[in-house]
N, C-alpha and C positions, 0 to 999 in steps of 0.2 A: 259690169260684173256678169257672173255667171255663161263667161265666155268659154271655159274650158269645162264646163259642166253639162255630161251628158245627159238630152231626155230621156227620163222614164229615172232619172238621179231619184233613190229612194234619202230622206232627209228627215234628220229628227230636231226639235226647238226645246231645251230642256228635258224635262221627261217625256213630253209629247212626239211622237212616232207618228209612222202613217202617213208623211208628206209626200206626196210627189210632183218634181220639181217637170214642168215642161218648159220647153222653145220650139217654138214652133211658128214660120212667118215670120220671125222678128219680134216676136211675142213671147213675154215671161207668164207663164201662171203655174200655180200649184193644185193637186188635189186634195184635199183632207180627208181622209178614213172616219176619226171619230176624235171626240164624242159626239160633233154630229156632224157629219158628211158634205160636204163643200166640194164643187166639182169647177176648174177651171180659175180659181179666184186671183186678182193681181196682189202681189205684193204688199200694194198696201191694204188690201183686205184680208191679208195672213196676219199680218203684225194685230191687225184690231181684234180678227178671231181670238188670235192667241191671248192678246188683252182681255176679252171677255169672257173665255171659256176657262183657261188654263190657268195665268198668273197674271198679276197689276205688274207691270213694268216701268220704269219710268221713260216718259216720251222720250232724253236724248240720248238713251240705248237703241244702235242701231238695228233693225231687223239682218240683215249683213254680218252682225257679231252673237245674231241668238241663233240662227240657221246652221246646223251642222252635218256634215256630209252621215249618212246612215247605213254604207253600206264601203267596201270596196277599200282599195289600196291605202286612203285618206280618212278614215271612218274615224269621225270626232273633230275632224276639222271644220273648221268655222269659212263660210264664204270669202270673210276676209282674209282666211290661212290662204285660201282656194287661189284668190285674186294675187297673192303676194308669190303665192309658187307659178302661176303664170303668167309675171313680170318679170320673175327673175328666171324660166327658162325663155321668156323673148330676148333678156337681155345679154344671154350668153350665147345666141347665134348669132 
């Protein structure tokens, strides 16, 4: 995932804003702005964030289906929307 998703991808989970998504190396992490400020964290330390700050989610909701794009042509779409429009334009060339 997060193959056609640019760095510096600004990303919001619910009503929480402030996400920015990197790749960089081969490496996924995010920043978090607030409520309180996380710099570089992976994936599965977004999902826990957001579990403890934000809202109780239930564990087999995916982080994949709470991340959605924040900005741009896709804005409200969900990584999973993300990953389904960049299978279906692989599979039409």
């Amino acid at each position: 995932m997060f193959s056609n998703i640019p760095d510096g991808q600004q990303l919001n989970m619910g009503y929480l804003g402030g996400i920015t998504f990197h790749y960089k190396n081969g490496r996924i992490s995010f920043d978090v702005a607030n409520p309180s400020p996380r710099v570089n964290i992976s994936p599965h330390h977004l999902a826990n964030y957001y579990k403890k700050y934000i809202e109780k989610v239930d564990k087999e909701v995916s982080l994949w289906d709470m991340l959605c794009m924040g900005d741009g042509l896709h804005k409200g779409a969900t990584m999973r929307d993300m990953e389904t429009l960049r299978n279906e334009g692989l599979s039409t060339t």
